[in-house]
TORMAR-533569 format. One line per 8 residues: number of its first residue (from 1); for each residue x, y, z of C-alpha. Coordinates in Angstrom, 3 decimals. Example, Ala and Ser with C-alpha at 12.3 -4.5 7.8 and 13.67 -1.06 7.14 Angstrom:
1 = 12.300 -4.500 7.800 | 13.670 -1.060 7.140 $
//
This chain:
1 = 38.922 182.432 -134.102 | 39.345 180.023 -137.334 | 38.556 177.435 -134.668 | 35.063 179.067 -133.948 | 34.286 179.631 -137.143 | 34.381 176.175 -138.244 | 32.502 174.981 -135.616 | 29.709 178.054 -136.931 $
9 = 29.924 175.803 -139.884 | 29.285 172.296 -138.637 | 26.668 173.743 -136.419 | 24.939 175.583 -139.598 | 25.819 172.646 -141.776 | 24.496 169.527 -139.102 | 21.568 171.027 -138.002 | 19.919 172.372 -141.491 $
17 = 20.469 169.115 -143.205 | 18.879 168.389 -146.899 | 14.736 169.247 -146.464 | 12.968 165.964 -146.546 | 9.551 164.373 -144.941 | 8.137 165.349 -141.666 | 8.898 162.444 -140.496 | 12.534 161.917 -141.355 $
25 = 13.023 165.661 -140.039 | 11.465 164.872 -136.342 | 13.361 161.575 -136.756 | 16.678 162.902 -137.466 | 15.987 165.902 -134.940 | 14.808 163.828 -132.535 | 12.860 166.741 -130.679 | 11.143 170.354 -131.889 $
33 = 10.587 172.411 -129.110 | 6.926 173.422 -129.036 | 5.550 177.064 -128.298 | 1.741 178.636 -127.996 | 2.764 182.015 -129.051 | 2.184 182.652 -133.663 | 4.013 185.748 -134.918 | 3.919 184.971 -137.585 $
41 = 3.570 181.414 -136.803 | 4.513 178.427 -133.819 | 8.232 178.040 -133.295 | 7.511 174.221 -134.098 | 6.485 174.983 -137.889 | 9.360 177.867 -138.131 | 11.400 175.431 -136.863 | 10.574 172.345 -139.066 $
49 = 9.420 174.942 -142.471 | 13.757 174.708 -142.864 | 13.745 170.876 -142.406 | 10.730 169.853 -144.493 | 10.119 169.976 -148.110 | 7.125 172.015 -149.044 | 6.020 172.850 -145.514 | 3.623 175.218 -144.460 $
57 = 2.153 176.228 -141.135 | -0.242 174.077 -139.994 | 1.714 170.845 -140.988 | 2.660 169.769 -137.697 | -0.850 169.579 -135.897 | -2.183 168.704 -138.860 | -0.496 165.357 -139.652 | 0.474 164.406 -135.830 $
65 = -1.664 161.720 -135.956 | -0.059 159.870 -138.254 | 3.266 161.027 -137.713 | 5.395 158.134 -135.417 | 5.764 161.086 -132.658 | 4.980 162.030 -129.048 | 4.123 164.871 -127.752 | 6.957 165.388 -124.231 $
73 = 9.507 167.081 -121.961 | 13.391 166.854 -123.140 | 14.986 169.770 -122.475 | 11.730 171.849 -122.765 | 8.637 171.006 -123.723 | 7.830 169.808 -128.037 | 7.767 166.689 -129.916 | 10.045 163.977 -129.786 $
81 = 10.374 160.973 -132.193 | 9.448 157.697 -130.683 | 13.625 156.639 -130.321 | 13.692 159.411 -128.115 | 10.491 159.106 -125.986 | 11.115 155.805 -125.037 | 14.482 157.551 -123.206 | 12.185 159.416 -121.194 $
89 = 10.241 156.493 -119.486 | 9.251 155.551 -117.177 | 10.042 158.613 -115.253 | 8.049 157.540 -111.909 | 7.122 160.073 -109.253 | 4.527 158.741 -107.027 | 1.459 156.958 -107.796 | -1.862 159.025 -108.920 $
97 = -3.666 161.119 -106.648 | -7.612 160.962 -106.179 | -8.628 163.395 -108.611 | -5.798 162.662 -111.025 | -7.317 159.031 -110.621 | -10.728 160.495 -111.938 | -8.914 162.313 -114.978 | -6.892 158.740 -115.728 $
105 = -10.237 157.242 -115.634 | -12.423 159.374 -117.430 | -9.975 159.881 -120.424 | -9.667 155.467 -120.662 | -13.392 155.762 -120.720 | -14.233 158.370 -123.225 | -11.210 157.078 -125.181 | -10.076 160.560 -126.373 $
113 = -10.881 163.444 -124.428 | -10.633 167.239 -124.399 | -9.909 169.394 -121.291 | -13.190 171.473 -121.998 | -14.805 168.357 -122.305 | -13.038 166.187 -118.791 | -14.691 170.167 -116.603 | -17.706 168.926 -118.254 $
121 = -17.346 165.528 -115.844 | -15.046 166.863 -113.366 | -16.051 170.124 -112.618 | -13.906 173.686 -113.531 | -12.277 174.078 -110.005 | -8.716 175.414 -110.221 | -5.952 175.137 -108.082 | -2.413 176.629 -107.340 $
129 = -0.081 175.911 -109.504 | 4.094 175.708 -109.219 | 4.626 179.576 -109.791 | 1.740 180.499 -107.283 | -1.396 180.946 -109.601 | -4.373 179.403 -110.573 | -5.028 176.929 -113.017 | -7.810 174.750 -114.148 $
137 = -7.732 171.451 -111.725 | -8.242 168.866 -114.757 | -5.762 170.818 -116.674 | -2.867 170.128 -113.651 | -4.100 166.844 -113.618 | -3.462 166.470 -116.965 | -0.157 167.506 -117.185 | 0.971 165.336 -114.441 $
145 = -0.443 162.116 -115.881 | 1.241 162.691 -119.546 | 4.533 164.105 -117.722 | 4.397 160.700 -116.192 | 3.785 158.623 -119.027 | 0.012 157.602 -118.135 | -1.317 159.542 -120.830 | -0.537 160.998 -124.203 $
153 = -1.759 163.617 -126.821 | -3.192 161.695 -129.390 | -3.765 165.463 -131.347 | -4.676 169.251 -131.225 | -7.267 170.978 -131.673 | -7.174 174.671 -132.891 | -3.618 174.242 -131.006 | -5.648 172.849 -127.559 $
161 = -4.005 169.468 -126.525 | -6.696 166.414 -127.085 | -5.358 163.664 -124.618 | -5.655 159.415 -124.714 | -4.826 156.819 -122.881 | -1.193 156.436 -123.140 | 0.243 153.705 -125.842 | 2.055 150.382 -123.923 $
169 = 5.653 151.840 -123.745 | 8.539 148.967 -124.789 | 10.586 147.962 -122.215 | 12.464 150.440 -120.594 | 16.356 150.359 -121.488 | 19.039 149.796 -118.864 | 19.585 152.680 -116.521 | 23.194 153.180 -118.000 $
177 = 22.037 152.745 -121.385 | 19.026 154.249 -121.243 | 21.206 157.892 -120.185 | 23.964 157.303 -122.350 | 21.363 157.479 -124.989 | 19.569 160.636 -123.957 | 23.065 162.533 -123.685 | 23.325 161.318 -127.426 $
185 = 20.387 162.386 -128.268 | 20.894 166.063 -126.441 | 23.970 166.060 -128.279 | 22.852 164.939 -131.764 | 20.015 167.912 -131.791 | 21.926 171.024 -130.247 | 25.801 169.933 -131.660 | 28.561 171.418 -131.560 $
193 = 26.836 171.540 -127.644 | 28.963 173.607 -124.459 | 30.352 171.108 -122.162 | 29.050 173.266 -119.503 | 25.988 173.226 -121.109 | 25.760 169.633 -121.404 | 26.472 168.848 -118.023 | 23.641 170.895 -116.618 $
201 = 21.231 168.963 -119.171 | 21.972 165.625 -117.793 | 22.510 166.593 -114.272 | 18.811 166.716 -113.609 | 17.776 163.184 -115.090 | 20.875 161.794 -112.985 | 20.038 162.739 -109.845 | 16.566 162.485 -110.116 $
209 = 16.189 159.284 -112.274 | 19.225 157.735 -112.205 | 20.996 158.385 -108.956 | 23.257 155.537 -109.023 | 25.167 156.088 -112.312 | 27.142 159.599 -110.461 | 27.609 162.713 -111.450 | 27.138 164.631 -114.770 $
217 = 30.562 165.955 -115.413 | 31.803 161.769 -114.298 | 28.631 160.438 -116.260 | 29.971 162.046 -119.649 | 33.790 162.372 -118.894 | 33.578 158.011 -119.314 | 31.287 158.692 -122.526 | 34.113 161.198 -124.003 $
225 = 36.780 158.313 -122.564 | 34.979 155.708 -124.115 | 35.031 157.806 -127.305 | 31.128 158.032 -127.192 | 31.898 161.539 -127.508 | 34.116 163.931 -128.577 | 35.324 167.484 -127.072 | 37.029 170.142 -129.262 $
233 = 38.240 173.571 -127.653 | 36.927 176.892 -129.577 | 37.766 180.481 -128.262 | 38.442 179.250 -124.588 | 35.790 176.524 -124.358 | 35.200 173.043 -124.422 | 32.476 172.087 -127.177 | 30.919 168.578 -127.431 $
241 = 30.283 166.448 -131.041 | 29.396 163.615 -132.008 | 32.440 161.229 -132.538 | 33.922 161.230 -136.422 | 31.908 164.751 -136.690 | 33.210 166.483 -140.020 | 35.112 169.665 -138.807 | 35.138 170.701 -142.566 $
249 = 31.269 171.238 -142.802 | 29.931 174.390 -144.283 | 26.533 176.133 -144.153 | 25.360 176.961 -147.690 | 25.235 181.087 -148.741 | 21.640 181.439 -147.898 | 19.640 183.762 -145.510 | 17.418 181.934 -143.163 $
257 = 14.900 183.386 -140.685 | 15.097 181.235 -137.212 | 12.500 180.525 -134.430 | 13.638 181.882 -131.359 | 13.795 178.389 -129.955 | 15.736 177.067 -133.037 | 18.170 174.572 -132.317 | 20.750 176.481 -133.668 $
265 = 20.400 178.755 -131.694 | 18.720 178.187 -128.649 | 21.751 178.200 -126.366 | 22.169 181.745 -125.695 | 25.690 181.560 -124.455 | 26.747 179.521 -127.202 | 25.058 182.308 -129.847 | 27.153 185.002 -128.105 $
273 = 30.137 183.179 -127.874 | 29.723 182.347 -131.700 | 28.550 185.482 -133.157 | 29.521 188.418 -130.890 | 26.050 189.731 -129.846 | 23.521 188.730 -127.342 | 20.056 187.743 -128.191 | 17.300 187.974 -126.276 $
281 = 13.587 186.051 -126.858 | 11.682 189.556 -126.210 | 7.744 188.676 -125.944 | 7.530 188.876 -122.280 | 9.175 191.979 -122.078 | 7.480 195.372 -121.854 | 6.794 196.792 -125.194 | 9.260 200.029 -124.416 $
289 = 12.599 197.928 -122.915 | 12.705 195.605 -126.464 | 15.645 195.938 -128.071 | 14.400 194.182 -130.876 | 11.032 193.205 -131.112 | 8.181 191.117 -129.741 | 9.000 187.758 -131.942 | 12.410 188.898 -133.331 $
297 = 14.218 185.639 -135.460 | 17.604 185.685 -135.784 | 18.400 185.863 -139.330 | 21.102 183.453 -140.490 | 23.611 184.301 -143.943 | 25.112 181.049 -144.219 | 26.895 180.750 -140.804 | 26.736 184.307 -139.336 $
305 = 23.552 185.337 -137.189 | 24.429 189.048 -138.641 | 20.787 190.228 -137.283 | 17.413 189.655 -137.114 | 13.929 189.862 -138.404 | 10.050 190.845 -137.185 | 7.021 189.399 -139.772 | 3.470 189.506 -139.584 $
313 = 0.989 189.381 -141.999 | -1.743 191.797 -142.590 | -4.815 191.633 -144.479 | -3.203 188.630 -146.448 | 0.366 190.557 -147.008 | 3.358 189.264 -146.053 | 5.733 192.040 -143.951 | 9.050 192.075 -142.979 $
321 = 11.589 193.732 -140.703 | 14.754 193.600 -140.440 | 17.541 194.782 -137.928 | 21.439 194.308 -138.243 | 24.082 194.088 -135.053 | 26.805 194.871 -137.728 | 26.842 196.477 -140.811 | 24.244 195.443 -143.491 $
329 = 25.936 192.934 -145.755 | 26.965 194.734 -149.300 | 26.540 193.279 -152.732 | 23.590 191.243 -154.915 | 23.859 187.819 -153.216 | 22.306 189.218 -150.106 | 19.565 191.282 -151.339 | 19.077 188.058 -153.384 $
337 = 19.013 185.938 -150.800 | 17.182 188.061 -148.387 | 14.371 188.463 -151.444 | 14.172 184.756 -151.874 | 13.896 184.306 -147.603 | 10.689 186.727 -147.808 | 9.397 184.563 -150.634 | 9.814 181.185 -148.768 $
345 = 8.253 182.768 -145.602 | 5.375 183.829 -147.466 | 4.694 180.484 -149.129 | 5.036 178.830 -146.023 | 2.456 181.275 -144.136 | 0.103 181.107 -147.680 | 0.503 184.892 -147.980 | 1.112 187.741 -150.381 $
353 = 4.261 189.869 -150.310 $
//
């Protein structure tokens, strides 16, 4: 177990590095997953509020236009920093249908253009989309031109994506390069990362982007070979870092309230395997089966997920729940810490506790 433990440490310790600018955190990140759903805010400013001096909710959309940022697909949808986007194209798949010709056009002529704005042109038809609904034609057509690199979000509008024609992308990397790099980059935001884990993130780029380079577990057993990365065995499994990775890392005594989609703990196997319990991401399910709540965050005390927490704000008040999957932690420092957590959340949201 000390062996787990110290990897809860360089996890805690890598990942909530020194709060700086926005754009040094989605730099050294590389990618902050992106969600619609605010209770009591986006997962993309819970996520960054830890990373980012002085943040507050808002942030984000706010300064995107400035920021050097994209708005893509890694290993779910968010923003990436421009290092990393250019490892995601050009990602091919066919040339432009009809109507997503139309879209491509109309957004090059208008320059910047809003979906509401592209049914105005288009028309409001919908469509069936992948899971067997409907959805708004233009807003398919969309999503398949920026997946594909032929258009971007130049910014957001009351959290609505406002797309552009898509910036001249540098040249692409070598295929071999071009992966090795994305692997780093997988591995630099959710380290110390499963092997297992790992190998089913690059499996899908490999065989549908870069067939020729083999298989995932080959792919990275010559990265780990070449010393590109290194493996270190916890509690039965095989955990990935980068190379030179300080093993004797620890996560200051503070108590932290994480998005569900957190880096830190977005791998639900890992979180189990590290801290005993599962956790579950409950908004979608019915009101009477949650466990925990509709937007519970785990809540960190330096590197122990000990529980979580469930915050909205009412009439300008700040309120907060908490739930433990052990025993409460005894003593001042906690209630301290936990006091000065509420405080930070409340700053960040611009309400009153």
């Amino acid at each position: 177990m000390e062996e787990l433990r110290k990897l809860r440490g360089v996890a805690a310790a890598r990942s909530l590095f020194e709060a700086g600018t926005l754009q040094r955190a989605v730099d050294r990140l590389g990618f902050v997953q992106a969600d619609p759903i605010r209770s009591p805010a986006r997962a993309q400013d819970l996520i960054l509020r830890h990373r980012v001096a002085g943040y507050r909710a808002g942030d984000l959309e706010r300064l995107y236009p400035r920021l050097d940022a994209e708005e893509d697909y890694l290993y779910a949808y968010g923003f990436v920093s421009r290092g990393v986007w250019r490892l995601l194209h050009p990602r091919g798949g066919g040339k432009p249908g009809a109507f997503e010709g139309k879209v491509l056009a109309a957004v090059t002529g208008l320059g910047e253009a809003h979906p509401g704005e592209l049914e105005k042109h288009l028309g409001a038809r919908r469509v069936t989309n992948a899971w067997g609904g409907l959805s708004k034609a233009t807003t398919q057509a969309l999503d398949w031109l920026h997946y594909r690199g032929l258009l971007r979000v130049a910014r957001r509008e009351g959290g609505v994506r406002v797309f552009a024609p898509a910036r001249q992308a540098p040249d692409p990397l070598p295929a071999r390069q071009r992966m090795r790099e994305r692997v780093l980059a997988l591995v630099n935001i959710l380290a110390p990362v499963p092997l297992r884990q790992l190998r089913a993130m690059a499996a899908r780029p490999l065989s549908r982007y870069f067939p020729g380079l083999g298989t995932a577990p080959a792919f990275l057993a010559s990265m780990i070979k070449e010393g590109e990365l290194a493996v270190v065995k916890a509690g039965g499994a095989d955990y990935v870092l980068p190379p030179g990775c300080d093993l004797s890392a620890e996560a200051p005594r503070k108590v932290r309230f994480l998005a569900p989609f957190d880096p830190l703990v977005w791998d639900r196997a890992r979180f189990e395997h590290f801290w005993g319990w599962a956790y579950r991401f409950e908004a979608y399910t019915p009101a009477a089966k949650r466990l925990r709540g509709y937007y519970a965050m785990p809540l960190l005390w330096g590197d122990e997920v000990i529980g979580w927490a469930n915050a909205a704000v009412t009439e300008g008040s700040l309120r907060v729940e908490t739930g433990f999957a052990r025993p409460r932690p005894a003593g001042a420092a906690f209630r301290r810490e936990l006091d000065a957590e509420q405080a930070r959340l409340a700053a960040f949201l611009g309400a009153r506790l």
